[in-house]
C-alpha positions as CSV (number, residue, x, y, z in Angstrom):
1,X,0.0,0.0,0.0
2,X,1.3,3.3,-0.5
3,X,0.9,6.4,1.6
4,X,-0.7,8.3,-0.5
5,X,-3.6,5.9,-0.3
6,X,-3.4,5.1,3.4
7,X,-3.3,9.0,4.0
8,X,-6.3,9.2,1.9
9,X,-8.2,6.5,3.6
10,X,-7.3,8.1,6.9
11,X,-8.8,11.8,6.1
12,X,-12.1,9.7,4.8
13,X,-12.2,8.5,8.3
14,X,-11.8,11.6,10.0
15,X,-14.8,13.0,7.6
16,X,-17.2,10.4,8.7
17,X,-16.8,10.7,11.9
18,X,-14.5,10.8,15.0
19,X,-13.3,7.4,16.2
20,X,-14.9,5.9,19.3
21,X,-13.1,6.4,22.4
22,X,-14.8,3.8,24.8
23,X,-12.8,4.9,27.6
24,X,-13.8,8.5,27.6
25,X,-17.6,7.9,27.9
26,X,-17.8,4.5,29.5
27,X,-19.0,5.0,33.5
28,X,-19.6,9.1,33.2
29,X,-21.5,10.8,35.2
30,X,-23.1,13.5,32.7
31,X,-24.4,17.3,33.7
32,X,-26.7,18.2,31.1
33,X,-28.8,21.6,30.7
34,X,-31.1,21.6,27.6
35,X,-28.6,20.0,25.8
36,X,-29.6,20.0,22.1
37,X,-30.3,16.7,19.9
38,X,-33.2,15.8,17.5
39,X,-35.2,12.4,17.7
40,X,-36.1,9.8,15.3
41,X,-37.8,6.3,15.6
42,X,-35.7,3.3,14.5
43,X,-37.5,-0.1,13.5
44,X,-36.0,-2.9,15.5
45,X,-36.5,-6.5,15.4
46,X,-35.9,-7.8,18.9
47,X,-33.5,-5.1,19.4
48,X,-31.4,-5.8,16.0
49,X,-32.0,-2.1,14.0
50,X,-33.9,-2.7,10.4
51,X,-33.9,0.9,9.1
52,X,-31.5,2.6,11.1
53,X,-29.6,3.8,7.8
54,X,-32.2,5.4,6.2
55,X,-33.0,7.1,9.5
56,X,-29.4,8.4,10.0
57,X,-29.6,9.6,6.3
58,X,-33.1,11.6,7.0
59,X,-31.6,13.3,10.5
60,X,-28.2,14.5,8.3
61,X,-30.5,15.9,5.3
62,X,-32.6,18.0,8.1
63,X,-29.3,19.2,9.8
64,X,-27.8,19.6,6.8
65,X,-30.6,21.8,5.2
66,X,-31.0,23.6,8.6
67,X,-26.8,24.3,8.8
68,X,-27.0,21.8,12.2
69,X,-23.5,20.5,12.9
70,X,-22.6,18.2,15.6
71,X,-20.1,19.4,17.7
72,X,-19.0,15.8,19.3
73,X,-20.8,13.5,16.6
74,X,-22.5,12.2,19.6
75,X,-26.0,9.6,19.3
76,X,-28.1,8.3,22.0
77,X,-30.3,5.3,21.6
78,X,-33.2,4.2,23.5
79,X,-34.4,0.8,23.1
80,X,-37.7,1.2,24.0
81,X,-39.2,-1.9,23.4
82,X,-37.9,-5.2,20.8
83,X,-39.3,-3.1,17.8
84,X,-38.7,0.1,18.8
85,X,-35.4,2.6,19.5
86,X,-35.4,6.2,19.3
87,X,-32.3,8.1,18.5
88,X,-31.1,11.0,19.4
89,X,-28.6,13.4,17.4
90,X,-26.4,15.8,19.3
91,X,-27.2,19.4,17.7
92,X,-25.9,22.6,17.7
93,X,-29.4,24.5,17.0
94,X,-32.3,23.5,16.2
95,X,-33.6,21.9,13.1
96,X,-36.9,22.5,11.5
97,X,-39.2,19.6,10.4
98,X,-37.2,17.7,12.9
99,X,-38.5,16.8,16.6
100,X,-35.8,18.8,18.4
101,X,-35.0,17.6,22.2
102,X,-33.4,19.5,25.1
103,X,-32.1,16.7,27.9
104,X,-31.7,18.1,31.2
105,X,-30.3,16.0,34.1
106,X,-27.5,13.5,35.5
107,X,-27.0,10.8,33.4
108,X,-24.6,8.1,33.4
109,X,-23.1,6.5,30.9
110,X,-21.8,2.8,30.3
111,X,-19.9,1.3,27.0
112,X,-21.0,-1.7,25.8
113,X,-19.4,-3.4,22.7
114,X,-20.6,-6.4,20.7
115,X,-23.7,-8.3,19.1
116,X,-27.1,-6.8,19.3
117,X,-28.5,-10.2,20.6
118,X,-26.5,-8.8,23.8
119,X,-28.7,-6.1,23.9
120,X,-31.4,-7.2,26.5
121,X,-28.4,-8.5,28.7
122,X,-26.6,-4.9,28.7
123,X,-29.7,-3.5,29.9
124,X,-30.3,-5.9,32.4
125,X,-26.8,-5.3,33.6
126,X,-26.7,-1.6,33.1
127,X,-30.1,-1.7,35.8
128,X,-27.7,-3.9,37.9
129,X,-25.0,-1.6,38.0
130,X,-27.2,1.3,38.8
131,X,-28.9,-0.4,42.0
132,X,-25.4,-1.3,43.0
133,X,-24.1,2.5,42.7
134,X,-27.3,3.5,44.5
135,X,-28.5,5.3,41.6
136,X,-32.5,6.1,40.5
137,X,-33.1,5.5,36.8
138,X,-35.9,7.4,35.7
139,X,-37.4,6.5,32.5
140,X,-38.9,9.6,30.4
C-alpha cells in the first residue's frame, strides 16, 4: 500500500466521523442543561436495528438543510421496546421539520461493545449496575 492511499483512507475516516473512544464515555456521570439533539424512531427486530440507515440519512439531510452540525458527533439510543429505538442526534441549533429535544439531568453513561442479541443483557446489567451504585433511573 502506499501512503498516499493510506493518508487518503485516513482523512475519509476523519470526515465520517471521530473514532470511538470507549474509555472516555464508559462510566460518566453527565451534567446536562437543555442539551440540544433531534429524535427519530428506529424499527428494530428484537433489538437488531432494520432501518437505522435510512434514519441516519433523514436526520443528516434535516441538519444539513438547517446548517445543524454536531459538535462531538454524539448519538443516543433508547431501546424502548424489541421493535422500537429512538435516536437521538447531538445538535448545535435547532432543526426544523425535525423533533428537536433538550435533555436536562445526570445521566450516566456505560460502553458496551458487541452483538445486538446482547442487547437485553446490557440492559439488564446496566439496571444492575445502577442499584449497585445507588443510583434512580428514571425513565422519560
Amino acid at each position: 500500500m502506499n501512503k498516499k492511499a493510506n493518508t487518503s483512507n485516513r482523512e475519509n475516516e476523519e470526515i465520517c466521523c471521530p473514532k470511538f473512544d470507549p474509555a472516555s464515555w464508559d462510566g460518566k456521570l453527565l451534567k446536562w442543561n437543555k442539551k440540544m439533539f433531534i429524535q427519530d424512531k428506529v424499527f428494530t427486530f428484537f433489538y437488531m436495528p432494520v432501518n437505522f440507515g435510512s434514519v441516519i440519512t433523514k436526520i443528516m439531510k434535516k441538519m444539513e438543510a438547517a446548517g445543524a452540525k454536531s459538535k462531538s458527533w454524539l448519538s443516543l439510543s433508547d431501546h424502548t421496546s424489541k421493535w422500537n429505538m429512538d435516536i437521538y442526534v447531538e445538535v448545535d441549533r435547532k432543526v426544523p421539520g425535525a423533533e428537536n429535544v433538550g435533555l436536562s439531568g445526570d445521566f450516566y453513561s456505560k460502553v458496551y461493545e458487541g452483538n445486538f442479541a446482547d442487547t437485553s443483557k446490557w440492559c439488564q446489567d446496566f439496571e444492575h449496575t445502577m442499584k449497585a451504585k445507588g443510583i434512580i433511573v428514571k425513565n422519560g
